[in-house]
C-alpha positions as MATLAB code, in Angstrom:
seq = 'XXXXXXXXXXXXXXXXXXXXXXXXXXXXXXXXXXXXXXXXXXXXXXXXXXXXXXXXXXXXXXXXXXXXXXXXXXXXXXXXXXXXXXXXXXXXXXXXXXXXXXXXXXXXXXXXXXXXXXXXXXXXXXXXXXXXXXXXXXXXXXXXXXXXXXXXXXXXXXXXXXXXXXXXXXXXXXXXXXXXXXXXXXXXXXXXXXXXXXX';
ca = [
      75.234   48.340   72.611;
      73.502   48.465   69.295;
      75.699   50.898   67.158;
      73.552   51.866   63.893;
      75.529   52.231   59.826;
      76.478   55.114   59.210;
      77.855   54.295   55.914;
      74.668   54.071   53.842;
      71.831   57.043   55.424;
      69.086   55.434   53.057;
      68.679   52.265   55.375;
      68.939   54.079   58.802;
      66.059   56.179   58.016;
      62.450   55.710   57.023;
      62.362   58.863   55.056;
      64.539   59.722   52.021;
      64.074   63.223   52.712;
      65.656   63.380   55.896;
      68.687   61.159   55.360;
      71.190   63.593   53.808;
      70.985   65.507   57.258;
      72.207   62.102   58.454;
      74.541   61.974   55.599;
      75.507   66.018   55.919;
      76.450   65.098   59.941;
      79.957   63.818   61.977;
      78.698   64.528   64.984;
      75.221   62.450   67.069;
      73.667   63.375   69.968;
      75.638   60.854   72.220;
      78.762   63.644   71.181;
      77.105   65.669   73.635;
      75.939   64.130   76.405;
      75.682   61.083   78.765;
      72.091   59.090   79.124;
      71.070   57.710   82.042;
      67.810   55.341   82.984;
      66.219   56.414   85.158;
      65.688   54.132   88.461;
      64.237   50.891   88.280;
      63.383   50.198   92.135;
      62.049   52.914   93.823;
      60.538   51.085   96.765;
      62.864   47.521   96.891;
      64.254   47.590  100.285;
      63.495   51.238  100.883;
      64.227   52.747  104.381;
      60.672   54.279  105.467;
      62.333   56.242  108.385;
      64.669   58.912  105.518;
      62.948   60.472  102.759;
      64.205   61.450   99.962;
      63.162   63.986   97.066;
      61.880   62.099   94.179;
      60.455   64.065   90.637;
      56.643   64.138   89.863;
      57.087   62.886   86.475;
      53.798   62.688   85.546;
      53.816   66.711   85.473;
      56.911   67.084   83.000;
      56.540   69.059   80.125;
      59.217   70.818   77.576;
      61.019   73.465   79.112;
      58.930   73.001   82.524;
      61.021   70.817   85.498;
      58.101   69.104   87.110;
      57.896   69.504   91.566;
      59.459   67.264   93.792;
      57.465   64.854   96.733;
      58.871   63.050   99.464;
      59.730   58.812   99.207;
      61.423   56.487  101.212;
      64.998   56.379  100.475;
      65.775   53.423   98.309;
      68.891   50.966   99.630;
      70.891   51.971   96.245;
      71.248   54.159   93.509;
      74.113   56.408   91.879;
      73.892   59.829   93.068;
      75.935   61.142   90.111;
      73.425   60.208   87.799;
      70.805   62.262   89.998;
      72.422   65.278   90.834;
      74.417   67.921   89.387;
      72.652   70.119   86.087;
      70.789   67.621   83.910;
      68.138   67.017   81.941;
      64.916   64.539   82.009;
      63.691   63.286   78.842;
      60.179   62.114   78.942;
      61.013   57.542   78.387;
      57.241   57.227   77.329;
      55.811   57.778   73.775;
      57.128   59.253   70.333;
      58.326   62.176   70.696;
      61.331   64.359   72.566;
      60.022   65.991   76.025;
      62.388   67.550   77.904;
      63.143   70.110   80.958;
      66.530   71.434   82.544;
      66.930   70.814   86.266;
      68.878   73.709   87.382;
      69.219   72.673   90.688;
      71.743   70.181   91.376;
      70.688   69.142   94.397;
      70.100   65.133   94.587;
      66.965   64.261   92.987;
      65.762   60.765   91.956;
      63.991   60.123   88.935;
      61.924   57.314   87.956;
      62.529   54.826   85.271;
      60.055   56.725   82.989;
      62.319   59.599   82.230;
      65.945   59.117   80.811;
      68.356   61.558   82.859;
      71.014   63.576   80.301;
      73.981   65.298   81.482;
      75.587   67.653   79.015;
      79.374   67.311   78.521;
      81.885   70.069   79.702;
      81.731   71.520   76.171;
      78.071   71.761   75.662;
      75.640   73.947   76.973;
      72.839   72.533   79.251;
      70.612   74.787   78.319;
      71.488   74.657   74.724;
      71.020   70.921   74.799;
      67.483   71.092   76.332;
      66.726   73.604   73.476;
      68.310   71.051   70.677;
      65.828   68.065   72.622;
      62.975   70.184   72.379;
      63.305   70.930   69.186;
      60.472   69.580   65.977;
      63.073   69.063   64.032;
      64.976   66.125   66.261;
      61.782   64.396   66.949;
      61.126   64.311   63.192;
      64.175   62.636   62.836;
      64.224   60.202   65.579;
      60.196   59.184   64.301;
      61.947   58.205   60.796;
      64.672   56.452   62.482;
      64.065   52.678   63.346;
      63.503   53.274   66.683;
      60.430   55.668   66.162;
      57.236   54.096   66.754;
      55.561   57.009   65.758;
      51.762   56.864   66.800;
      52.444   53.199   68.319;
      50.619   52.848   71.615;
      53.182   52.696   75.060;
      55.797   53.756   72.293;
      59.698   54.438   74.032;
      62.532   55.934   73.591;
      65.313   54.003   72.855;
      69.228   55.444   74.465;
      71.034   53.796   71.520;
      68.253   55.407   68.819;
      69.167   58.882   70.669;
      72.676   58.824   70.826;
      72.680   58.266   67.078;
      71.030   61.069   66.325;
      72.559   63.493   64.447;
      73.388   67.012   65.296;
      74.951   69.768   62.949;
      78.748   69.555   63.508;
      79.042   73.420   63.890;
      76.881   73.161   66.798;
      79.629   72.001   68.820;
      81.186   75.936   68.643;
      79.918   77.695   72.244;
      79.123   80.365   70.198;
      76.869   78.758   67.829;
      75.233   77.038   71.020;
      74.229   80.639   72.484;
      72.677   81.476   69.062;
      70.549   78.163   69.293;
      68.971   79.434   72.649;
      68.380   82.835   71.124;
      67.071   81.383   68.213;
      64.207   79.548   70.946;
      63.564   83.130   72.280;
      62.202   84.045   68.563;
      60.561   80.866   67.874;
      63.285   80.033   65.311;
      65.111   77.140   66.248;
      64.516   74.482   63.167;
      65.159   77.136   60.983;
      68.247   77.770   62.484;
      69.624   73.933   62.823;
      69.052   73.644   59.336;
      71.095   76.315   58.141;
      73.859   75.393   60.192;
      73.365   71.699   58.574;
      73.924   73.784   55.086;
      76.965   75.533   56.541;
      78.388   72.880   57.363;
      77.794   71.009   53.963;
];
């Protein structure tokens, strides 16, 4: 895996401006969570007599879990990585889509959407907040993995899991004030103060 500098901010992102958050942080992204593809073969030596319940994809939206149809039950796939509380990230384009499946019934998602699972010490719903936010797709656009604009642009795990995250954020309190801080509209304000706090 592709593990980006960390020593010199200027060369990991495309705008000046934003690397001193970069610089400011000890803590990324893949602190917080594990990413997942999604699965390749959905139909490769499925078994038409079981279904099983598959995302709609193409109806995801931030902060909106899309439905659920009925497939054929492919031969393999990990069931941990499609159960249990997690999140789907939108694969396609520029920037950060994202919804919290609540339910953690199994589930299979298709390789278009990246599937998150927060770590014991991080919030779900906090981290679906954080994904969502302007301010995280500003700074994954400026990082070399961007593609910002670029037609059938991706997401890229090892550009995510270097993002960085303000290292207070990793307090459970602080994490409940980031999801009342998306109640009020507030939440870039709020990550970059706690960037200055923890300065």
């Amino acid at each position: 895996e592709l593990i980006l500098p960390k020593e010199d901010p200027f060369q990991i992102y495309a705008n000046p401006l934003l690397a001193p958050l970069f610089q400011m942080s000890t803590a990324y992204l893949g602190d917080l969570c594990t990413i997942r593809e999604g699965l390749h073969k959905y139909s490769a030596e499925a078994n038409e007599q079981e279904l099983i319940p598959s995302f709609q994809l193409s109806k995801l939206s931030a902060f909106h879990c899309p439905s659920t149809e009925m497939i054929p039950r492919p031969k393999s796939f990990n069931a941990n990585a499609h159960s249990g509380q997690r999140i789907l990230l939108r694969k396609t384009g520029d920037s950060l889509i994202c919804a919290l499946v609540k339910d953690p019934s199994l589930c299979l998602t298709h390789q278009n959407c990246y599937v998150i699972h927060a770590k014991e010490s991080f919030s779900p719903k906090a981290l679906e907040v954080l994904l969502n936010s302007k301010l995280l797709t500003i700074l994954y656009q400026a990082s070399p993995c961007g593609q910002k604009g670029r037609p059938m642009a991706q997401l890229r795990i090892w550009g995510l899991k270097q993002l960085p995250i303000p290292d207070l954020l990793q307090r459970p309190e602080l994490q409940l004030e980031l999801c009342e801080a998306h109640k009020d509209n507030r939440v870039d304000d709020f990550l970059l103060q706690l960037w200055k706090l923890s300065s």
